[in-house]
Backbone as CSV, one residue per row, in Angstrom:
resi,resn,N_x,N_y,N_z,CA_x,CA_y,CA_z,C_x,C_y,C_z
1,UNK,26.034,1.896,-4.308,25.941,0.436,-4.267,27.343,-0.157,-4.229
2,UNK,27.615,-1.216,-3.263,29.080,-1.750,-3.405,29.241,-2.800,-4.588
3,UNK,28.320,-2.637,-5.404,28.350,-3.560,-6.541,29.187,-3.077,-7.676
4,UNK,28.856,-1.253,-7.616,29.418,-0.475,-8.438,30.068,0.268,-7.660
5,UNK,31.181,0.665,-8.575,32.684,1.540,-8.268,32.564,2.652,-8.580
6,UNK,32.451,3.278,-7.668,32.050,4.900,-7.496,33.261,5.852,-7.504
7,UNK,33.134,6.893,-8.033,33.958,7.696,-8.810,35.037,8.531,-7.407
8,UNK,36.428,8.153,-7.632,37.416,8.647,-6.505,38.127,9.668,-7.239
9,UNK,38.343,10.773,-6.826,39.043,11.679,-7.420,40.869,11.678,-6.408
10,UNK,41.034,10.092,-6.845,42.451,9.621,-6.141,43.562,9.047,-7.425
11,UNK,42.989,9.453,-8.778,43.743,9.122,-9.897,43.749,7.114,-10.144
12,UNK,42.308,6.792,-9.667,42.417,5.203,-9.431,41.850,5.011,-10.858
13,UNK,40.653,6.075,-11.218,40.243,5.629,-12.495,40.580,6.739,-13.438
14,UNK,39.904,5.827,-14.507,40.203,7.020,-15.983,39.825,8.107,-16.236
15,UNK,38.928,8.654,-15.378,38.371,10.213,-15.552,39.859,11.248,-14.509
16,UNK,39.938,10.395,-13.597,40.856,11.385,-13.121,42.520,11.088,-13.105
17,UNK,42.415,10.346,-14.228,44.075,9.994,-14.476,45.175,11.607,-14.296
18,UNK,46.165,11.882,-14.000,46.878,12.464,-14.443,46.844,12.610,-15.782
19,UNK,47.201,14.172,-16.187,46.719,14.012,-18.100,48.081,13.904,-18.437
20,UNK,49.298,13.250,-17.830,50.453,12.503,-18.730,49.775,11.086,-18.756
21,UNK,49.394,10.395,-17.978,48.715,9.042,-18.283,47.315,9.157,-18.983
22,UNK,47.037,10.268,-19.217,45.499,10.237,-20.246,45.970,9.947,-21.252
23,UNK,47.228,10.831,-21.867,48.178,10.877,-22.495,48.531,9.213,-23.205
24,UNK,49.311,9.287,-22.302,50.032,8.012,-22.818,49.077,7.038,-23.138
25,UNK,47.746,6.415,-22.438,47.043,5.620,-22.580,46.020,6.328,-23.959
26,UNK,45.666,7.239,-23.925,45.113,7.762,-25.288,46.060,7.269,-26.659
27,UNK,47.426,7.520,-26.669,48.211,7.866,-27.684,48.443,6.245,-27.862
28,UNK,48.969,5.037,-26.941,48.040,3.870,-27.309,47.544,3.284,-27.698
29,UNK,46.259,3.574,-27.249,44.830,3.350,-28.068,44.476,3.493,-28.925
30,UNK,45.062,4.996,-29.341,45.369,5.320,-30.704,45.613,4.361,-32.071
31,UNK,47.001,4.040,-31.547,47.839,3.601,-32.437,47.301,2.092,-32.791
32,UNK,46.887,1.699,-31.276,46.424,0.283,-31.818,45.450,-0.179,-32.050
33,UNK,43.805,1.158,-32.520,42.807,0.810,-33.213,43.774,1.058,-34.442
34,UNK,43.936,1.905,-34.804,44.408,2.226,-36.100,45.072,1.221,-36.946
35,UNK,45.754,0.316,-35.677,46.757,-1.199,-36.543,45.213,-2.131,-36.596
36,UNK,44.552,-2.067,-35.605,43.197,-2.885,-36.192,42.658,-3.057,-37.093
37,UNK,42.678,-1.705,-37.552,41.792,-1.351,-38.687,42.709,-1.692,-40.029
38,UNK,43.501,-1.456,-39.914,44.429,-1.976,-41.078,44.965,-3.213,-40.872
39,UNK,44.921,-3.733,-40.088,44.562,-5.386,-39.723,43.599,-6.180,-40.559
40,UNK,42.258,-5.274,-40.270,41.293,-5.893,-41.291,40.847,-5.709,-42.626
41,UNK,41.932,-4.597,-42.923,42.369,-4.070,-44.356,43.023,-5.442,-45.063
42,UNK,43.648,-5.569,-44.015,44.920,-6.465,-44.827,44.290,-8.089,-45.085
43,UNK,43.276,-8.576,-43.967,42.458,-9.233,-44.448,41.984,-9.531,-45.462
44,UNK,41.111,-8.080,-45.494,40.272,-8.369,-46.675,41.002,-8.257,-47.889
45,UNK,42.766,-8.223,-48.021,43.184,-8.275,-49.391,43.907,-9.505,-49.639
46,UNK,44.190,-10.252,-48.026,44.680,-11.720,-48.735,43.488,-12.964,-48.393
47,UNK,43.122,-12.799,-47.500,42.116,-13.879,-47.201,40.613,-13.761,-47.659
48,UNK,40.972,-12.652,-47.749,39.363,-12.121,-48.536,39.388,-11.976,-49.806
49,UNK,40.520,-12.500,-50.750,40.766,-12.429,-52.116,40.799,-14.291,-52.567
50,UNK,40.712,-14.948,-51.264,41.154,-16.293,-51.936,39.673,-16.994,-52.836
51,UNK,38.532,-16.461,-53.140,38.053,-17.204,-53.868,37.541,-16.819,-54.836
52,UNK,38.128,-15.078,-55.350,38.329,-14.370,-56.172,37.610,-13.128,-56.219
53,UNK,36.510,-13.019,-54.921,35.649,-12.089,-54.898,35.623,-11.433,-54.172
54,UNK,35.564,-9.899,-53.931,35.505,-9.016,-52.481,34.453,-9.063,-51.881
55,UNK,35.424,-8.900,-50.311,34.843,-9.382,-48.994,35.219,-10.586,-48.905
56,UNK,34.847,-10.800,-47.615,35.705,-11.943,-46.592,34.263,-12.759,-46.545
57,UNK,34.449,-14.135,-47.346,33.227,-15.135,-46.914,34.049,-16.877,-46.524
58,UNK,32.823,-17.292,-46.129,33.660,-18.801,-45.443,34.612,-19.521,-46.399
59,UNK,33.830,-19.312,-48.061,35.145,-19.811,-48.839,36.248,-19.381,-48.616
60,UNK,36.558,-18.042,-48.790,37.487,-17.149,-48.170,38.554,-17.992,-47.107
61,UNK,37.832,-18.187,-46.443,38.571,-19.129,-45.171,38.663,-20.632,-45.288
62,UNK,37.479,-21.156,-45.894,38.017,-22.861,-46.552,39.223,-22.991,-47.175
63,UNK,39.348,-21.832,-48.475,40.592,-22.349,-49.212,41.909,-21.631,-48.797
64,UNK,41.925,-20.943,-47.837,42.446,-20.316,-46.564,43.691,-21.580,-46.392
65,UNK,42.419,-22.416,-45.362,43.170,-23.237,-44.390,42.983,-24.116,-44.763
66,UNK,42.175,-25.011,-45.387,42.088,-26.418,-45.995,42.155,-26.407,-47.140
67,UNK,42.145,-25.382,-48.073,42.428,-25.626,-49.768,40.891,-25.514,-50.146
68,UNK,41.525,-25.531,-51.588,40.385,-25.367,-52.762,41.017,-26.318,-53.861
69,UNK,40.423,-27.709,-53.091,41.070,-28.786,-53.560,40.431,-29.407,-55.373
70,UNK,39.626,-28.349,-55.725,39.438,-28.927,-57.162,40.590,-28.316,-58.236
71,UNK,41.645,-27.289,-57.477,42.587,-26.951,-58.526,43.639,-27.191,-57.818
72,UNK,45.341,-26.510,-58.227,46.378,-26.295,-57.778,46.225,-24.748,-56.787
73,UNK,47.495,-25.042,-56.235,47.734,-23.950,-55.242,47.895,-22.760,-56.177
74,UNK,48.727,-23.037,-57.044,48.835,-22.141,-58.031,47.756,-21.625,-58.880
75,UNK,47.007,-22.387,-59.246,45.769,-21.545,-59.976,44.678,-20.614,-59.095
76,UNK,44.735,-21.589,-57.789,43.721,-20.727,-57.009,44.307,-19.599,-56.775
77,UNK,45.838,-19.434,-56.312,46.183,-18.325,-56.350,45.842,-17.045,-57.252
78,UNK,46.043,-17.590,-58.359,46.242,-16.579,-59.470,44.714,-16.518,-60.217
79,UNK,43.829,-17.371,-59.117,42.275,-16.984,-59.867,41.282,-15.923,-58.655
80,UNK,42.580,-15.759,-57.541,42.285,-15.296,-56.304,43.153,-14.014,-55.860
81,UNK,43.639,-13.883,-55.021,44.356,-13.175,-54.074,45.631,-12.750,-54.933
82,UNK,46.131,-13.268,-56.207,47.317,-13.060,-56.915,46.706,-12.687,-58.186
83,UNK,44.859,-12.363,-58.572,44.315,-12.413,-59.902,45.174,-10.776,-60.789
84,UNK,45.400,-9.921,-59.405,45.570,-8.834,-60.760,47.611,-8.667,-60.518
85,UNK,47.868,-9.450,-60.106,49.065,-8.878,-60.304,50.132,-9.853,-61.888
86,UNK,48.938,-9.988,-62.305,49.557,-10.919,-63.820,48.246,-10.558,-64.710
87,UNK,48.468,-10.555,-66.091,47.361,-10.506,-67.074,47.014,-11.850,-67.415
88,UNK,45.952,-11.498,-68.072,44.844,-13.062,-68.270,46.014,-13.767,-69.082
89,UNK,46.619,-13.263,-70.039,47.151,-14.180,-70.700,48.110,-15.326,-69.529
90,UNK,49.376,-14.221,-69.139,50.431,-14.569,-68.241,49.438,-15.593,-66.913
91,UNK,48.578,-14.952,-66.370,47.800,-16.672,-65.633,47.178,-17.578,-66.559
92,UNK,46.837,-17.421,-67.297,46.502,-18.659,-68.196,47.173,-19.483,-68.531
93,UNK,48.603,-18.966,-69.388,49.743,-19.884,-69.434,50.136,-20.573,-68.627
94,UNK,50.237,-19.959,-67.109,50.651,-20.373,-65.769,49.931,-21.570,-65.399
95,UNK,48.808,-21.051,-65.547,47.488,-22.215,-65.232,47.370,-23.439,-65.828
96,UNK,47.431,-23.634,-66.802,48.061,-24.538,-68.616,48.982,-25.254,-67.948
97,UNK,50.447,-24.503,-67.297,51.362,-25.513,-67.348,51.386,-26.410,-65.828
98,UNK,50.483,-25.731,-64.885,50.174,-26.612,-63.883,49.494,-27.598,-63.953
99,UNK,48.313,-27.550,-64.632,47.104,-28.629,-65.124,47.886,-29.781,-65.754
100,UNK,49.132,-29.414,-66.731,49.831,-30.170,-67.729,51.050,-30.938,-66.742
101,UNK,51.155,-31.072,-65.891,51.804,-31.651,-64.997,53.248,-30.358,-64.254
102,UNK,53.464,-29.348,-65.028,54.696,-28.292,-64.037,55.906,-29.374,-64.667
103,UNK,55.766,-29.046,-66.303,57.065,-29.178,-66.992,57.898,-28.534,-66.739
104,UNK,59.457,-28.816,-66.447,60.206,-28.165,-65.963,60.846,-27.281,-67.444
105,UNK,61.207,-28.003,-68.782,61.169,-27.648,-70.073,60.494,-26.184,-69.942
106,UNK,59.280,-26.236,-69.693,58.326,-25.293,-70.280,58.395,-24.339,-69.168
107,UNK,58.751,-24.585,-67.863,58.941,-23.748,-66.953,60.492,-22.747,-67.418
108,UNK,61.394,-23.409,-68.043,62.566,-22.510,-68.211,61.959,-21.516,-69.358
109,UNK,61.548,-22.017,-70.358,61.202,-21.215,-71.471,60.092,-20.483,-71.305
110,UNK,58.909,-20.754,-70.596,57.912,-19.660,-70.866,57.273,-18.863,-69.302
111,UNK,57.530,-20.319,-67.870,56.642,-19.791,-66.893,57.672,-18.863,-65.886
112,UNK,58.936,-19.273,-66.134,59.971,-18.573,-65.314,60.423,-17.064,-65.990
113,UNK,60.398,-17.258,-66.865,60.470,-15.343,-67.156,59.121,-14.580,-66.623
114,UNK,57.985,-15.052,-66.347,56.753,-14.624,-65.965,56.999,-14.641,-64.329
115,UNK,57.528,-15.351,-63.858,57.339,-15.544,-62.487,58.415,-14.838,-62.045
116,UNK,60.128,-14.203,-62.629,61.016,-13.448,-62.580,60.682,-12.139,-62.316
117,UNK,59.227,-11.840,-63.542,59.235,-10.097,-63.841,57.665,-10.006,-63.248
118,UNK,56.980,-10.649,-62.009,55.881,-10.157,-61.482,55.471,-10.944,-60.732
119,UNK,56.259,-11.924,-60.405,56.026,-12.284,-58.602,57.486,-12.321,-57.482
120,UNK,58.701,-12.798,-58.125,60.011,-12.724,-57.805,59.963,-11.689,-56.807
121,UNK,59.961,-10.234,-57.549,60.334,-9.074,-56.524,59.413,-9.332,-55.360
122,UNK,58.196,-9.722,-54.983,58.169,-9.591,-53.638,58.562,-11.172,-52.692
123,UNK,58.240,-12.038,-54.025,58.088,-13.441,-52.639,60.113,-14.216,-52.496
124,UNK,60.840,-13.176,-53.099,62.260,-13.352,-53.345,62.760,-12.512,-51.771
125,UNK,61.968,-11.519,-51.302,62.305,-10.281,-50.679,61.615,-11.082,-49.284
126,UNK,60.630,-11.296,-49.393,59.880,-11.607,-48.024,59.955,-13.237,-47.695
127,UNK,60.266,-13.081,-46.485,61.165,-14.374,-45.935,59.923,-15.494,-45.397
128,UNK,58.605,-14.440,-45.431,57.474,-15.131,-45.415,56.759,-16.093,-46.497
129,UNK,56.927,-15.674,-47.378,56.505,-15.629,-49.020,57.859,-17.027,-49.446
130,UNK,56.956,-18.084,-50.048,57.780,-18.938,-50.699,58.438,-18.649,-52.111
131,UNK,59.764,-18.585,-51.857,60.881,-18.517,-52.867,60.026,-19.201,-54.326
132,UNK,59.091,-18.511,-55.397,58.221,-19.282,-56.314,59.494,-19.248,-57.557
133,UNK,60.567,-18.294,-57.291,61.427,-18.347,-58.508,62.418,-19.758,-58.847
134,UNK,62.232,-20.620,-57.847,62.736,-21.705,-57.673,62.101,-22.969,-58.041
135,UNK,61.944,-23.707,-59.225,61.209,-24.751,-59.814,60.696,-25.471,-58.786
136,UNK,61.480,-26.183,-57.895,60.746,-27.222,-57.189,60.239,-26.393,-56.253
137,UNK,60.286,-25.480,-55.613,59.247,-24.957,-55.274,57.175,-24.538,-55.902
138,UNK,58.085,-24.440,-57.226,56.830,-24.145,-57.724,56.114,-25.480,-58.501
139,UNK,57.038,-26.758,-58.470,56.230,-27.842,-58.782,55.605,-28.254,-57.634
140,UNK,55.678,-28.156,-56.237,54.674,-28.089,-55.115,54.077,-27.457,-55.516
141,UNK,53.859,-26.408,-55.360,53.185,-24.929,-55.642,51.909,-25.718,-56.943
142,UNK,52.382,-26.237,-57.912,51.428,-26.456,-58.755,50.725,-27.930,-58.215
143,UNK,50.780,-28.567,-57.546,50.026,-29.789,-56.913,49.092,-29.118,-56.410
144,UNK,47.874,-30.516,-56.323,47.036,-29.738,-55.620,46.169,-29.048,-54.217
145,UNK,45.714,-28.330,-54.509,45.796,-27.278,-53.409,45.085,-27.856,-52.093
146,UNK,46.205,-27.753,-51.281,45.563,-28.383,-49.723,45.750,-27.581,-48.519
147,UNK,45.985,-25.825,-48.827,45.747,-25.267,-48.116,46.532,-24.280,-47.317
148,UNK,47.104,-23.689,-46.302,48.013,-23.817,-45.702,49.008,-24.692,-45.061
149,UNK,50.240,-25.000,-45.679,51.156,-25.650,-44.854,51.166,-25.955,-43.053
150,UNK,51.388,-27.117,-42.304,50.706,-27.293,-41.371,52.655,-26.239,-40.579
151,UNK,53.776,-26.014,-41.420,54.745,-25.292,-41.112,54.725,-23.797,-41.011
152,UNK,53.703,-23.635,-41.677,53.418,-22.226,-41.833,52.395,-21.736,-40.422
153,UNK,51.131,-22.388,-40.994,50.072,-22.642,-39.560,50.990,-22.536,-38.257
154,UNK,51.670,-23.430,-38.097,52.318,-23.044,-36.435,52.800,-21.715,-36.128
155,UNK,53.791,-21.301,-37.606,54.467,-20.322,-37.235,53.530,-19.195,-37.022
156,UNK,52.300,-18.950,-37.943,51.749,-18.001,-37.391,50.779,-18.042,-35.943
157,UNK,50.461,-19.261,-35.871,49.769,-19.062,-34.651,50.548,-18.909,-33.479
158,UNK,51.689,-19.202,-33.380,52.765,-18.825,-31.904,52.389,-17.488,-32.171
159,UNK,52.802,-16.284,-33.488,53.178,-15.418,-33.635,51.681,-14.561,-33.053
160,UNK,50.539,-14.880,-33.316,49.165,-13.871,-33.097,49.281,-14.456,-31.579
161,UNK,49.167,-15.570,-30.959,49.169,-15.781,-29.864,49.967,-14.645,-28.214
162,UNK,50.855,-14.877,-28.853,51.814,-13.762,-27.930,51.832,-12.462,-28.439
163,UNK,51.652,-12.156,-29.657,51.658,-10.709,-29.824,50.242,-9.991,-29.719
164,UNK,49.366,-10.531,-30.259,47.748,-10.235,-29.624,47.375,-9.876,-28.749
165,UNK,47.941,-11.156,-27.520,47.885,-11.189,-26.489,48.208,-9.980,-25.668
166,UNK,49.458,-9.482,-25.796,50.024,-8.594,-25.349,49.023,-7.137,-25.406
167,UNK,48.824,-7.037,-26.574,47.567,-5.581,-27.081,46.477,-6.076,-26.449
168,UNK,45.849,-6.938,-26.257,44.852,-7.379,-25.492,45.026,-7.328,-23.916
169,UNK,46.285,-7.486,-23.569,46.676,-7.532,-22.112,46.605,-5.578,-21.874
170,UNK,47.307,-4.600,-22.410,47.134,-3.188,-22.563,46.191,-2.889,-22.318
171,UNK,45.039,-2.983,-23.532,43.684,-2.059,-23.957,42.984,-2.627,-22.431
172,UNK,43.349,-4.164,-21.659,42.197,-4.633,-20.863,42.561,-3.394,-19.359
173,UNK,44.076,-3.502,-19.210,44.430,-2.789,-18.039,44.048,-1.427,-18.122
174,UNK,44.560,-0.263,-19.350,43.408,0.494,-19.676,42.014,0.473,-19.222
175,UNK,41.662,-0.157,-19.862,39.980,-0.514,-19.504,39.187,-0.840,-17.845
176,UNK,40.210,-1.273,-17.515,40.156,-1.779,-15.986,40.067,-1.282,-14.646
177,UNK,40.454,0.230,-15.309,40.615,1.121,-14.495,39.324,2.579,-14.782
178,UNK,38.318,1.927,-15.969,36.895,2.661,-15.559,35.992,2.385,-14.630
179,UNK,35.150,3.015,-14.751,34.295,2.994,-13.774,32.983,2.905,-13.970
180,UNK,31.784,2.688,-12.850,30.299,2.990,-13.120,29.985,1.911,-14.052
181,UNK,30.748,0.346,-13.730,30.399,-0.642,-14.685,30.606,-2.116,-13.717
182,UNK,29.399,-2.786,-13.529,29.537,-3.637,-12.276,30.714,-4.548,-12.945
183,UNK,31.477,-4.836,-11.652,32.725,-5.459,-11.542,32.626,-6.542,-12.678
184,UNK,31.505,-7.964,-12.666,31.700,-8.642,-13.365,31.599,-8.942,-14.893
185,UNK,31.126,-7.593,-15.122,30.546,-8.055,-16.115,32.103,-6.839,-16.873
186,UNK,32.525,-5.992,-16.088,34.257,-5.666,-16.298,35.078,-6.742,-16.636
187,UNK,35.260,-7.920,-15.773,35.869,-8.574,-16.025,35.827,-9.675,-17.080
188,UNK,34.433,-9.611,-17.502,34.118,-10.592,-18.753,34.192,-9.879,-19.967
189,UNK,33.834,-8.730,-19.826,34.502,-7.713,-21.440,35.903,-7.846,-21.329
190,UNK,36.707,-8.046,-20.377,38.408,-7.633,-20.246,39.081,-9.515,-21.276
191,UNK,38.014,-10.159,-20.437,38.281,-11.179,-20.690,37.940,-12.146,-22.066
192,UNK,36.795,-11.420,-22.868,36.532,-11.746,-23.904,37.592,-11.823,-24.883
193,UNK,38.580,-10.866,-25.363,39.339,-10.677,-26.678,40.220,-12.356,-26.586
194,UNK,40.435,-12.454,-25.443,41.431,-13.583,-24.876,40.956,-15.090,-25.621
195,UNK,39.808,-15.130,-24.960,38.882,-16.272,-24.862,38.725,-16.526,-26.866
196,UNK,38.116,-15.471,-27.080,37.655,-15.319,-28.576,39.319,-15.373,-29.308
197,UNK,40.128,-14.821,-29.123,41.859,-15.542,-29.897,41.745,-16.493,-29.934
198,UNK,41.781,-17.350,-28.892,41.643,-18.813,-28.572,40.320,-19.755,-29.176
199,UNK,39.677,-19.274,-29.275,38.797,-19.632,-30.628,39.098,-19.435,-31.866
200,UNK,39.453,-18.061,-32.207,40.602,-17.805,-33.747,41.003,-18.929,-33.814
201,UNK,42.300,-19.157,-33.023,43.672,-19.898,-33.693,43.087,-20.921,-33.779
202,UNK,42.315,-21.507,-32.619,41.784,-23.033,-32.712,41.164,-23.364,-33.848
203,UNK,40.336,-22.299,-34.244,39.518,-22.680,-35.898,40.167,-22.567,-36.691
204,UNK,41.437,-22.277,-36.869,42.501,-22.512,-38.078,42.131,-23.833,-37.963
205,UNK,43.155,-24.541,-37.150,43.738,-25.588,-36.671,42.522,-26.751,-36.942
206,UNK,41.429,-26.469,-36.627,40.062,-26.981,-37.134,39.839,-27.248,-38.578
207,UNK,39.747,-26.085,-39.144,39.559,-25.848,-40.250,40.572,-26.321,-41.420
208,UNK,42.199,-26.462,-41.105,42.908,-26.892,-41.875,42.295,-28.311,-42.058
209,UNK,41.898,-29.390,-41.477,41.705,-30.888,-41.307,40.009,-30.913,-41.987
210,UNK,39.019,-29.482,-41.015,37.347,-30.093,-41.310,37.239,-28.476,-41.790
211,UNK,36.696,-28.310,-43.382,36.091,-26.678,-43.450,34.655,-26.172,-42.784
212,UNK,34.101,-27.516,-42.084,33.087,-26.951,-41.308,33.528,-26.083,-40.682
213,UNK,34.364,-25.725,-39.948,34.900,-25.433,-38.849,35.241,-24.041,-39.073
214,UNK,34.942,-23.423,-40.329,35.463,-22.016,-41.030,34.917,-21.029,-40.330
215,UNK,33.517,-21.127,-39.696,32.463,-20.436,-39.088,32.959,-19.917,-37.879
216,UNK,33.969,-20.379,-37.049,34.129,-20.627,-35.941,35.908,-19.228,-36.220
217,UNK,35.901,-19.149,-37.001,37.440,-18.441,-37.428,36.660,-17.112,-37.709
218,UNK,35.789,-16.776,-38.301,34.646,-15.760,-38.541,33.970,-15.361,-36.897
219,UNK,33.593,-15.896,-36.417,33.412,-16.018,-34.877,34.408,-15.264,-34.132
220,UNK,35.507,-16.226,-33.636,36.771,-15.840,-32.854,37.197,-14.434,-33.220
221,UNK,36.890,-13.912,-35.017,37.577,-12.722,-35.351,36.782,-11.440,-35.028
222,UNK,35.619,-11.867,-35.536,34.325,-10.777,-34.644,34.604,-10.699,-33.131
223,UNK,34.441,-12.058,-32.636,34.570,-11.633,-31.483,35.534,-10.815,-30.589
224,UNK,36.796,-10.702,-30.812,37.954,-10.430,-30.021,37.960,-8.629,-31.025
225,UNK,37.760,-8.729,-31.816,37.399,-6.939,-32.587,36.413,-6.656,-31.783
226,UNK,34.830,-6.910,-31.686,34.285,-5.848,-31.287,34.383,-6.306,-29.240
227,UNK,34.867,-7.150,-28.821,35.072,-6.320,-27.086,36.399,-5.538,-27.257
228,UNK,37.280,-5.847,-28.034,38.440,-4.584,-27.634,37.790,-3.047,-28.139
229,UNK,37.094,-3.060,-29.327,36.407,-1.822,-29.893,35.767,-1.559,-28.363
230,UNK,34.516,-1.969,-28.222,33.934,-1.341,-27.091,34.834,-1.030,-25.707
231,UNK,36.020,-1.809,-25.406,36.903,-1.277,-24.068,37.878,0.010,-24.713
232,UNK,38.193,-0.196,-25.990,38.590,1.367,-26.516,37.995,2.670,-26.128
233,UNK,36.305,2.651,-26.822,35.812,3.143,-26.786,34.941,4.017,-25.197
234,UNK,34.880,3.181,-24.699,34.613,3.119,-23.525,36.057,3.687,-22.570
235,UNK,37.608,3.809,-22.301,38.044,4.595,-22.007,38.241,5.566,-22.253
236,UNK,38.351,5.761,-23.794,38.582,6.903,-24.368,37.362,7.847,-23.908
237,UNK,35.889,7.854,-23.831,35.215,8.989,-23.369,35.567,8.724,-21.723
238,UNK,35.619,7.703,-21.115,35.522,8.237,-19.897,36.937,9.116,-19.370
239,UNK,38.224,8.942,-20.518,38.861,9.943,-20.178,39.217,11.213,-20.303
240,UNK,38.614,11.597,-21.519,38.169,12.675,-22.060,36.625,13.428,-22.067
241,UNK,35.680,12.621,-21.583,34.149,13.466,-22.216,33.518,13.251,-20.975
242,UNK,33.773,12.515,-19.970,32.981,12.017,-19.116,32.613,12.955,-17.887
243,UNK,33.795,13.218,-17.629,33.512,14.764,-16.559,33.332,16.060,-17.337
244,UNK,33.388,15.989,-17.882,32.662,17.097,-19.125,31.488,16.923,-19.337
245,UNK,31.128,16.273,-19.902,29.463,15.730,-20.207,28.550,15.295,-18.273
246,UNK,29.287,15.940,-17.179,28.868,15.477,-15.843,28.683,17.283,-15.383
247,UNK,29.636,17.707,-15.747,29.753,19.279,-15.712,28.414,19.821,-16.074
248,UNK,28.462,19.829,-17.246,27.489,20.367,-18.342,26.166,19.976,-17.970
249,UNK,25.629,18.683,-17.186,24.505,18.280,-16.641,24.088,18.857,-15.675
250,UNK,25.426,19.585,-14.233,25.664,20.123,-13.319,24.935,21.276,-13.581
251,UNK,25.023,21.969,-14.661,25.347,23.610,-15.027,23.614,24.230,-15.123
């Protein structure tokens, strides 16, 4: 059928790649389910910690991007995504002096030796992470909680935008070059991860202003995971199992 792309043993598709390009495109693929997967590791330990419970739910993503505006940034933190790296006492105090307005008095004497010896070392180190060892930082920090910074928000969405993109641009050209799969409906799996980013970032951007909109960030993230999973999956046997498993039918 000229609908479907019938198998050339001219190195056009993935069964008969040269095995340095099985190679290289395997080793790849490899690497960048594997960052996926610990992609959504890493998820589920900051965004999936913000409303104190495991697993990733829409609160998760409300107080994400628009806050969890019945406390401070600081308490949600430390009743969330920051709960075990301090003891009940040390967030309680913490919690106390945010509610109490983020005395600066009480910050030298009791909340800054706490915030020195168990949050300092990392958010001092990472250029991402707001400097919390610094009072007026952390009297923002104790106002209340409205979410992600709309300074922060940009920076990461340039950053998933073009770098996503790029692994998405790979796995599709990979993919592009199987076979025994009518053309269009090739080009709408190639084209999904794209489409569905662009739903991601947009439901930040949504969601910081309306938390209806949280659903839609849950959406975009499913979506753009499972078409790259299936174009993974889908080269990887046809470059390895496929004329094998054609053999063996032969035999």
């Amino acid at each position: 059928m000229d609908s479907i792309e019938n198998n050339q043993a001219d190195g056009q598709y993935l069964a008969n790649l040269p095995l340095a390009l099985k190679a290289l495109f395997t080793g790849y693929i490899l690497v960048i389910g594997l960052g996926l997967l610990v992609a959504g590791g890493q998820i589920m330990l900051t965004h999936g910690q913000a409303d104190g419970e495991p697993g990733l739910s829409l609160d998760d993503i409300v107080y994400s991007y628009y806050g969890n505006r019945t406390g401070s940034t600081l308490e949600n933190k430390l009743n969330g995504s920051m709960k075990a790296n301090a003891t009940i006492e040390e967030r309680t105090a913490m919690i106390k002096w945010a509610r109490n307005g983020a005395n600066e008095t009480e910050w030298q004497t009791t909340i800054q030796p706490i915030v020195n010896q168990k949050c300092a070392i990392c958010h001092s180190a990472m250029p991402t992470l707001s400097n919390i060892a610094d009072y007026q930082v952390m009297q923002k920090i104790a106002e209340v909680d409205e979410g992600v910074e709309i300074s922060s928000l940009t920076r990461v969405s340039h950053i998933h935008l073009f770098g996503i993109a790029f692994i998405f641009f790979f796995i599709g050209y990979i993919f592009s070059k199987a076979q025994g799969i009518h053309p269009y409906w090739k080009a709408g799996l190639i084209f999904m991860p794209f489409a569905f980013l662009i739903v991601d970032i947009a439901a930040w951007w949504f969601t910081k202003f309306e938390p209806s909109f949280a659903l839609l960030v849950m959406v975009g993230g499913f979506g753009y995971s499972l078409a790259s999973t299936a174009m993974i999956f889908i080269s990887l046997y046809q470059m390895w199992l496929m004329n094998w498993v054609k053999s063996r039918k032969q035999a």
